[in-house]
C-alpha positions as CSV (number, residue, x, y, z in Angstrom):
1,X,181.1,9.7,-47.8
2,X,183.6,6.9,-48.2
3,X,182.1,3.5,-45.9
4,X,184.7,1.7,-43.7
5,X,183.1,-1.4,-43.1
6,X,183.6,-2.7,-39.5
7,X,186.3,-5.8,-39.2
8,X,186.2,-6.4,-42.4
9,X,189.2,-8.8,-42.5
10,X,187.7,-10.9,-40.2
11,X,184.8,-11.1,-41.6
12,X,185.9,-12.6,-44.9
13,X,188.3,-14.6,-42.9
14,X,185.5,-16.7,-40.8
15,X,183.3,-16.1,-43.1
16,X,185.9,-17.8,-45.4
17,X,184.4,-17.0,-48.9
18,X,186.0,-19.2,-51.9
19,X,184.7,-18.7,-56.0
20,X,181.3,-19.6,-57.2
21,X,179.4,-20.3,-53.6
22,X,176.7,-18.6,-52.7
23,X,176.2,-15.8,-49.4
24,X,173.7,-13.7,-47.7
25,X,174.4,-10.3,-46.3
26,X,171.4,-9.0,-43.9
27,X,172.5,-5.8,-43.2
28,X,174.3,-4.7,-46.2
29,X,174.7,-1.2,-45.4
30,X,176.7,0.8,-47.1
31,X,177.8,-2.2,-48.9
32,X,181.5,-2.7,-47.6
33,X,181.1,-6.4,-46.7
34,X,179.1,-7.2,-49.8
35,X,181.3,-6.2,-52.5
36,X,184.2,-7.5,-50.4
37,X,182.8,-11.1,-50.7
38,X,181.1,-10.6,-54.5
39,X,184.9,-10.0,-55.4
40,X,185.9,-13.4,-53.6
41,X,183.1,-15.1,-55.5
42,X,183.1,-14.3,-58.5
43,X,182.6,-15.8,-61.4
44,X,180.0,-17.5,-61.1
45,X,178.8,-17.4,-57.2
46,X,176.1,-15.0,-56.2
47,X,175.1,-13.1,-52.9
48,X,171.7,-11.7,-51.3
49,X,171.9,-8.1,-49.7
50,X,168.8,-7.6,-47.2
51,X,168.1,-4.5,-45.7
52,X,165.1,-2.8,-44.4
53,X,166.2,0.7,-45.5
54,X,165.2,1.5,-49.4
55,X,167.9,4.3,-49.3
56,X,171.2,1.9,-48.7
57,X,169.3,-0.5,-51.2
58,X,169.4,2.0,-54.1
59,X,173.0,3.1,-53.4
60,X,174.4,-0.4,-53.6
61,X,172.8,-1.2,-56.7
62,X,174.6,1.9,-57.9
63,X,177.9,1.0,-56.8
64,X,177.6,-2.7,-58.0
65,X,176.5,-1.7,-61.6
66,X,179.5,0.7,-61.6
67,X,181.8,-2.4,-60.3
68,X,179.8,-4.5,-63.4
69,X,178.6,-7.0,-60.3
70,X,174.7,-6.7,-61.2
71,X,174.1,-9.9,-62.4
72,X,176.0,-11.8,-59.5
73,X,173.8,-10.0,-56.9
74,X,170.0,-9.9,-55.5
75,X,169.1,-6.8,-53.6
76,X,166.0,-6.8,-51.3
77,X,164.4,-4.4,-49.3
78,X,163.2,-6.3,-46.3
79,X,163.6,-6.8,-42.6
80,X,165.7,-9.9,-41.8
81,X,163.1,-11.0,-39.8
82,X,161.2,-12.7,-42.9
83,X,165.0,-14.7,-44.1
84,X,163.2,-17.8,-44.8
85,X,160.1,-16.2,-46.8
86,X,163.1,-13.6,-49.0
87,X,165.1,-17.0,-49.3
88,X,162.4,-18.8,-50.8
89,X,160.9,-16.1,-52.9
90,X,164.2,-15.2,-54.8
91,X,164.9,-18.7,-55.1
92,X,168.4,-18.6,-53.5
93,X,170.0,-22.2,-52.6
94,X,172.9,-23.9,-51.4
95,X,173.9,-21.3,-49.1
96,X,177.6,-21.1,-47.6
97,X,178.0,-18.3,-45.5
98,X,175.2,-15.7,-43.6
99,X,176.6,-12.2,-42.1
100,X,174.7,-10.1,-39.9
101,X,176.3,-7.0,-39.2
102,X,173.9,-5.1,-36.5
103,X,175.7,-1.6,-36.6
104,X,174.3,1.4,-38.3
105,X,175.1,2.6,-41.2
106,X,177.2,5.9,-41.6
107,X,174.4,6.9,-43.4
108,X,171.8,6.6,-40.9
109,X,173.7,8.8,-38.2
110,X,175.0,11.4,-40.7
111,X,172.7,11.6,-43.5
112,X,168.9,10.5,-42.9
113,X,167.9,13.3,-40.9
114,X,165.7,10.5,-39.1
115,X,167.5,11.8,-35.4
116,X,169.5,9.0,-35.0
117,X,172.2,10.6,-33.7
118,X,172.1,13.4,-30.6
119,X,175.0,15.3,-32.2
120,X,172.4,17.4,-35.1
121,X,169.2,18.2,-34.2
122,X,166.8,16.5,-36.4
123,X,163.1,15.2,-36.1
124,X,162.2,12.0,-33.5
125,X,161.9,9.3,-35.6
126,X,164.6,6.5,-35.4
127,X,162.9,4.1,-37.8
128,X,165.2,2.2,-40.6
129,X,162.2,1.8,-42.6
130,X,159.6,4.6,-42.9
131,X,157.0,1.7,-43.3
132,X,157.3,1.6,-39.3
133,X,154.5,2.7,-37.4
134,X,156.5,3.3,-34.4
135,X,158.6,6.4,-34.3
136,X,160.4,8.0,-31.1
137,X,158.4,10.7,-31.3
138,X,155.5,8.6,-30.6
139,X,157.2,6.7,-27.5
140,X,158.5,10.2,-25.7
141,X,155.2,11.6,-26.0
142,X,152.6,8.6,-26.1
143,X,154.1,6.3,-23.8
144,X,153.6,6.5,-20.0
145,X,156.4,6.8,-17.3
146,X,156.7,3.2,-16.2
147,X,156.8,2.0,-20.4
148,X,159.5,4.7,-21.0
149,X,161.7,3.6,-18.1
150,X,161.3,0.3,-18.7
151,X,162.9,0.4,-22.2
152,X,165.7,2.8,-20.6
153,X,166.7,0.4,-18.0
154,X,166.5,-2.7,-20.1
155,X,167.3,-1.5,-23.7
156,X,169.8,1.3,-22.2
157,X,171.3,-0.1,-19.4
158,X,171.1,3.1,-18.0
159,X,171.3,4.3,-14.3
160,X,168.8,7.4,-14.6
161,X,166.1,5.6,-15.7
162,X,163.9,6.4,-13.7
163,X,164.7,10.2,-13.4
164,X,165.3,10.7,-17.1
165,X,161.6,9.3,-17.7
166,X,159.9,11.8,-15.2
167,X,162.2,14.6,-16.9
168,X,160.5,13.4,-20.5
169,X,156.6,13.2,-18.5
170,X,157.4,16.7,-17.2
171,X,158.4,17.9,-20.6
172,X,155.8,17.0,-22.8
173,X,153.1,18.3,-20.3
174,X,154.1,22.0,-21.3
175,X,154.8,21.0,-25.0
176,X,155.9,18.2,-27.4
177,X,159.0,16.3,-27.7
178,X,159.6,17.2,-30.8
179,X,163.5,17.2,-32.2
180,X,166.5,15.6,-30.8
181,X,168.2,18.4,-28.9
182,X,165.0,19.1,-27.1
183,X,165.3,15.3,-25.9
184,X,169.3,15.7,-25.2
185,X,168.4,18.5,-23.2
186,X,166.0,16.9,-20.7
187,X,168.1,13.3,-20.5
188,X,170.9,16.4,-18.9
189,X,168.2,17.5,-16.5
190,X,167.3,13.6,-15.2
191,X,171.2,12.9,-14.5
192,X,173.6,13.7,-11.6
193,X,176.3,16.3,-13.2
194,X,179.2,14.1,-12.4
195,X,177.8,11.7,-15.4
196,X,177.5,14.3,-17.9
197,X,181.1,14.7,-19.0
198,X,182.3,10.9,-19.3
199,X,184.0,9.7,-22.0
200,X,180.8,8.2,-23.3
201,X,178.1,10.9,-24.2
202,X,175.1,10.8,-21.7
203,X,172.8,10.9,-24.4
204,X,174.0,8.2,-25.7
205,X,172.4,5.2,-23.7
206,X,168.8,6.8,-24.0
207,X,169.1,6.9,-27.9
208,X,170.0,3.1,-28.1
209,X,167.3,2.1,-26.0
210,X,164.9,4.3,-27.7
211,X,166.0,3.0,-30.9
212,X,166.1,-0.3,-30.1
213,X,162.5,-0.1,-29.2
214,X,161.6,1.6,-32.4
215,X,162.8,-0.8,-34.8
216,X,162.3,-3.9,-32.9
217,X,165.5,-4.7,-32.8
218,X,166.2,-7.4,-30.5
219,X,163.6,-9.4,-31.0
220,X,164.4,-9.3,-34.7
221,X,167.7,-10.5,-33.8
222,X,166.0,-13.5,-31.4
223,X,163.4,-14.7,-34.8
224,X,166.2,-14.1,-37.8
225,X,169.1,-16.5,-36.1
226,X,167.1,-19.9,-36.2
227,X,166.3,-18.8,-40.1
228,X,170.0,-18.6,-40.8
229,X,170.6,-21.8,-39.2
230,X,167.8,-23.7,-41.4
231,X,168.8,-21.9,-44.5
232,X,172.4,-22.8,-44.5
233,X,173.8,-25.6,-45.9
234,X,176.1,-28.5,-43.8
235,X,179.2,-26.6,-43.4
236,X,178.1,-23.4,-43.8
237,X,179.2,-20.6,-42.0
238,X,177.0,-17.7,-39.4
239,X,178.9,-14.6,-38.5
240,X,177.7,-11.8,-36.7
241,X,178.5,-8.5,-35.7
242,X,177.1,-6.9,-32.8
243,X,177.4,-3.6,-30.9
244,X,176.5,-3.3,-27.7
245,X,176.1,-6.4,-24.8
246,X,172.2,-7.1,-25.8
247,X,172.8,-8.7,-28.7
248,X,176.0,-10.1,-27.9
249,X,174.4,-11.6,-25.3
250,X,171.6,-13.2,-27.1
251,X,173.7,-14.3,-30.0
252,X,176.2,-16.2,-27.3
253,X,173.3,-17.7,-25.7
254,X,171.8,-18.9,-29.1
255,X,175.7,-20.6,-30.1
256,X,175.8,-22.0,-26.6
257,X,172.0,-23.6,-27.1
258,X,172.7,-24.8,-30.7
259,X,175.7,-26.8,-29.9
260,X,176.4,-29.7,-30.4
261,X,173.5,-30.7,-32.8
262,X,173.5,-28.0,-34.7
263,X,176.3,-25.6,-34.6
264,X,180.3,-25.7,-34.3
265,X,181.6,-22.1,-32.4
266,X,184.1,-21.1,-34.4
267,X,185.1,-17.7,-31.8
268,X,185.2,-19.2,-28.1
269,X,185.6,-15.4,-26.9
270,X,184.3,-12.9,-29.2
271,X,186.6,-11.0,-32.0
272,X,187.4,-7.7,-30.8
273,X,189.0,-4.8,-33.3
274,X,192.0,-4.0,-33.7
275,X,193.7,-0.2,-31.8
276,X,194.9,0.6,-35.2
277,X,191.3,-0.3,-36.4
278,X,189.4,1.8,-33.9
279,X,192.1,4.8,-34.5
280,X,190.9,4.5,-38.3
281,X,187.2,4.2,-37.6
282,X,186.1,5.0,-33.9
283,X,182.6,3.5,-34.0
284,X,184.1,-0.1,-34.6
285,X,185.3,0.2,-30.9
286,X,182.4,-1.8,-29.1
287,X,182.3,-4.3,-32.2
288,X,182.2,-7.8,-31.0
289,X,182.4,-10.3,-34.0
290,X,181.2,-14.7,-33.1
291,X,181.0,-17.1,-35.8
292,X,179.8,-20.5,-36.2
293,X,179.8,-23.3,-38.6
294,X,176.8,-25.5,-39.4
295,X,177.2,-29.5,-38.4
């Protein structure tokens, strides 16, 4: 499966990567905007992948001993949560640039048969790391009305809340919620049938919510952007990639509260992709990119 990593121009532009300086990539992926910046580093500068999913660990450290990068890279299986404890374990100083890039990976939606996606049927799990306690299995079936349509309306944004809960209460009385198309198929019951064939699936907002809930993922976001703050150096550079207007919203918020002491906004609105860049790769098209330079 060949990656396209999202914005990648401008990530290297406001990330501005220049030879032997050091970087951290928190969501590596499937590795685009890693090797893109170990090229731009190179000799003797070094970067730190993080992700919390051992499978995109292990295929990056294929591709970079192939590219003969290994020795200019540190690969750690982690959530981004813990950036200053990883930091300070692999001993890695005098940071210049941090990237968060909050989209998942190709691989997740087409290849972990974790039911990520509401195209293939596939088991209720959702979790990036297996590790995870929490699965969506769990929530459907486990969780009570009000909890489910909390995470709907808040996570989701979504309008049937309320009706696509009691669909998922009524369900799992005559059986478990078991596989993803079972779950597509009572999200159609809870909404009106003028919403079902909009340009945006009408699965689509329940599976966000329910995987944002999963993995934590907001909150995550909330404890790992102070970290990247503190861990980079005067002059150092924080970009981030979100996806949808959660975490948009808390990572404009968080600029807005760290200027001016400690932050510089780079991005006053946020950096949008390009039409020839969604016509290449569709699922950059609610990519939102702000940077930041450290005072």
């Amino acid at each position: 499966m060949v990656h396209i990593p999202v914005l990648q121009k401008e990530v290297l532009e406001y990330l501005d990567p220049k030879p032997n300086q050091n970087f951290i990539d928190c969501t590596i992926g499937g590795g685009g905007h890693t090797l893109a910046i170990l090229e731009r580093i190179l000799p003797k500068g070094r970067i730190l992948g993080i992700d919390w999913s051992p499978e995109l660990i292990q295929d990056l450290k294929i591709k970079i001993q192939k590219a003969k990068l290994k020795s200019s890279s540190t690969l750690v299986c982690d959530n981004f949560t813990n950036l200053k404890e990883i930091v300070k374990r692999e001993k890695f100083r005098e940071v210049s640039g941090i990237l968060f890039d909050l989209g998942m990976s190709s691989w997740h939606l087409k290849e972990s048969k974790r039911g990520f996606s509401f195209l293939r049927n596939g088991s209720l799990d959702m979790r990036y790391n297996s590790q995870n306690p929490s699965t969506t299995e769990k929530i459907v079936n486990c969780w009570s009305r009000f909890e489910i349509e909390k995470i709907l309306r808040e996570y989701g944004e979504e309008r049937f809340a309320k009706k696509i809960a009691e669909k998922i209460i009524e369900a799992r009385r005559l059986k478990p919620i078991k596989t993803t198309f079972q779950l597509v198929e009572i999200i159609r019951r809870g909404m009106q049938k003028k919403y079902l064939n909009q340009r945006i699936h009408f699965a689509t907002r329940t599976f966000q919510a329910l995987r944002i809930a999963v993995n934590d993922e907001l909150n995550n976001l909330k404890k790992a952007l102070p970290q990247a703050v503190e861990i980079l150096k005067p002059e150092g550079r924080l970009v981030v990639i979100s996806f949808h207007s959660l975490e948009d919203r808390i990572i404009k918020n968080f600029y807005r509260d760290s200027t001016p002491e400690k932050l510089e906004i780079l991005t006053k609105k946020p950096i949008r992709p390009s039409v020839k860049e969604i016509k290449i790769n569709s699922c950059s098209r609610s990519a939102k990119l702000r940077a930041a330079i450290k005072l």
